[in-house]
C-alpha positions as CSV (number, residue, x, y, z in Angstrom):
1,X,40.7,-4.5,-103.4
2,X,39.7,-5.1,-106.9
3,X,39.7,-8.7,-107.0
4,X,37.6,-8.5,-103.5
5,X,35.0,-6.4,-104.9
6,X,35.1,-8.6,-108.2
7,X,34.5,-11.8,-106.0
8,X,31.5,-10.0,-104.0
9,X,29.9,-9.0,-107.4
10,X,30.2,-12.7,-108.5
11,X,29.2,-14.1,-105.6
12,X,25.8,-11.7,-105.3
13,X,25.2,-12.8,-108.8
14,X,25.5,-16.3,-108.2
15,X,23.5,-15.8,-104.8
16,X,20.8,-14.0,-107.6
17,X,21.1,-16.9,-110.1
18,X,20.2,-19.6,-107.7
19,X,18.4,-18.1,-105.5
20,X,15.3,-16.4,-108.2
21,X,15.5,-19.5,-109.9
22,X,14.4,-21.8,-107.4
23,X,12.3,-19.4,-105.9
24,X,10.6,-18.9,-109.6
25,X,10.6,-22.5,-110.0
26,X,8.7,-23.3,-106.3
27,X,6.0,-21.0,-107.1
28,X,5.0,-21.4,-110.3
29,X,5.0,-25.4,-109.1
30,X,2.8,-24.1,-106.1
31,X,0.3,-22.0,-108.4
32,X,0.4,-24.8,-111.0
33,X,-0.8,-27.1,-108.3
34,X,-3.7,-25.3,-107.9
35,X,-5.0,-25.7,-111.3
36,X,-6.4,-22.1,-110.9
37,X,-6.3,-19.9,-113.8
38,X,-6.3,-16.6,-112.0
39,X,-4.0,-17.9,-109.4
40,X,-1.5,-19.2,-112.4
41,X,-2.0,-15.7,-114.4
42,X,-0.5,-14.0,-111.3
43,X,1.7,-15.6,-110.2
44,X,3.0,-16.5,-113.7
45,X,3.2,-12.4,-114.4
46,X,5.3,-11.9,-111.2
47,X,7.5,-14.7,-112.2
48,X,8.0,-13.5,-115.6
49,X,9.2,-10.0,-114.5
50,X,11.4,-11.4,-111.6
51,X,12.9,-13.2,-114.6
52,X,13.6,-10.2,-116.4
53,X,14.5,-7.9,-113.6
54,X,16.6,-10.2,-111.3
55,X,17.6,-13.5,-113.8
56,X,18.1,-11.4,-117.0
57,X,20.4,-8.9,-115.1
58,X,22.1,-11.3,-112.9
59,X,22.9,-13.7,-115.5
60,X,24.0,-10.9,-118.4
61,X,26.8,-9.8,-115.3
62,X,28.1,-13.2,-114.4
63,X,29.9,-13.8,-117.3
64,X,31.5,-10.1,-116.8
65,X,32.2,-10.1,-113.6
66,X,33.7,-13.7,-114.1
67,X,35.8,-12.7,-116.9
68,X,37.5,-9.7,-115.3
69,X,37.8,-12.2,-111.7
70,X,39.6,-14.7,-113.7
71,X,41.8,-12.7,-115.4
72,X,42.8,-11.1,-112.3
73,X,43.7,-13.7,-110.5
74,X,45.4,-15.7,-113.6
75,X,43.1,-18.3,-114.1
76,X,42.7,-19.5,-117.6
77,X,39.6,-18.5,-119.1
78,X,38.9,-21.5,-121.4
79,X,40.4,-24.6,-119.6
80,X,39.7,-26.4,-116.3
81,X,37.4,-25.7,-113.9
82,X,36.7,-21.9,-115.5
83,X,36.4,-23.0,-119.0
84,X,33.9,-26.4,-117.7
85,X,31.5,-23.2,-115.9
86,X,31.7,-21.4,-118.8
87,X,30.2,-24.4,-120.8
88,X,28.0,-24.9,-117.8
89,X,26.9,-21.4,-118.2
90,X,25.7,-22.1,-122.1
91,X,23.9,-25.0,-120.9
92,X,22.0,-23.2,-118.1
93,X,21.2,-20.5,-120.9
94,X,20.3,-23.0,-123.1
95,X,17.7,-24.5,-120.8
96,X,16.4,-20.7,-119.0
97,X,15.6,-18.9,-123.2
98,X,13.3,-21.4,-123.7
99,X,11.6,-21.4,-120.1
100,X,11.1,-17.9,-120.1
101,X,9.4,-17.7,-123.3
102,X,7.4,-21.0,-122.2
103,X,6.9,-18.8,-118.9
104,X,5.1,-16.2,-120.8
105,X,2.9,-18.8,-123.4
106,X,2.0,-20.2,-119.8
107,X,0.6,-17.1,-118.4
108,X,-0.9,-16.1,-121.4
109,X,-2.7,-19.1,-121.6
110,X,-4.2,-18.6,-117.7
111,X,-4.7,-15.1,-118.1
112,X,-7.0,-16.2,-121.1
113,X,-8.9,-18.9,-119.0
114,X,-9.4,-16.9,-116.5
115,X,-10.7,-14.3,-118.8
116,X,-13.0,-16.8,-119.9
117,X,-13.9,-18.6,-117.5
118,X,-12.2,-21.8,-118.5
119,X,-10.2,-23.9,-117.3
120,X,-6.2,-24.5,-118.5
121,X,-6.2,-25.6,-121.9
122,X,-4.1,-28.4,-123.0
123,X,-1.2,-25.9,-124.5
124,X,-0.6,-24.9,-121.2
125,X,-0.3,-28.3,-119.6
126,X,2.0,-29.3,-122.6
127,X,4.2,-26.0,-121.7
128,X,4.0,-26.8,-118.0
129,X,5.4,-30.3,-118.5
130,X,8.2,-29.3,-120.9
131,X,9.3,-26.3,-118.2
132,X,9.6,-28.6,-115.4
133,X,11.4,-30.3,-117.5
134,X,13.9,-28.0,-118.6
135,X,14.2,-27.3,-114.6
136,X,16.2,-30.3,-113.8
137,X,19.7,-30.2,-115.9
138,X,19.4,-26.1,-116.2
139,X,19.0,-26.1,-112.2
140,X,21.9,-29.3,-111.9
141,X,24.1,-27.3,-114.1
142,X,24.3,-24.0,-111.9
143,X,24.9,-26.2,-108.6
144,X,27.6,-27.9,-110.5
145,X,29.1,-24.2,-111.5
146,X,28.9,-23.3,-107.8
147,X,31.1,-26.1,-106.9
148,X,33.3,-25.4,-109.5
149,X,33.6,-21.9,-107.8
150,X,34.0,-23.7,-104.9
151,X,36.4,-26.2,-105.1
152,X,38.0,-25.1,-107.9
153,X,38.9,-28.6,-109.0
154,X,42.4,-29.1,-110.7
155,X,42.0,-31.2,-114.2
């Protein structure tokens, strides 16, 4: 019972994890595309707390509830296919602190051109470019973990 309840809080959070990320990522692509500042601005705000209600508590339980599944069932924390997520998990990290402070610089930067009626400055191109970016190996590295989960690959 414990170990089923562990797996269904691991798998929501993955389910969280993947799910508000590319969901994050698809609008703020969307309202970029627009190249309207008061679009941007909101939609930038909404994705900035989704990060910090939804992200932020998903990915602060992963490693928990991981930790405690592992364990139960008796798989080693730091080697095969549980220690490579773990190291997945730091690279993901590594990639989503930066994007959300970049998230934040890039609404404040629309909510200010909108404010003034101008458009996007250059800043905010430079931090769009660098969070798409960032997308790529962050959102590659938490499919890869899901595998891992999935297939549980023997090394």
């Amino acid at each position: 019972m414990i170990h089923d309840f562990l797996l269904y809080a691991h798998v929501i959070g993955a389910i969280v994890l993947l799910g508000t990320g590319a969901g994050i990522a698809f609008f703020m692509v969307m309202s970029h595309q627009s190249r309207d500042p008061a679009l941007i601005a909101h939609v930038a705000g909404i994705v900035v707390l989704a990060d910090m209600l939804f992200t932020a508590t998903a990915a602060f339980f992963q490693p928990i509830t991981g930790y405690f599944l592992a364990r139960h069932a008796g798989w080693p924390i730091l080697e095969g296919w549980v220690g490579l997520s773990l190291v997945l998990y730091v690279v993901v990290g590594a990639f989503w602190l930066p994007v959300v402070a970049m998230q934040i610089r890039m609404r404040d930067h629309a909510r200010a051109a909108r404010d003034a009626g101008q458009p996007l400055p250059p800043e905010y191109h430079a931090l769009y470019r660098r969070w798409f970016a960032c997308g790529f190996p962050a959102f590659a590295a938490v499919l890869a973990i899901v595998w891992l989960m999935l297939f549980k690959p023997v090394f």
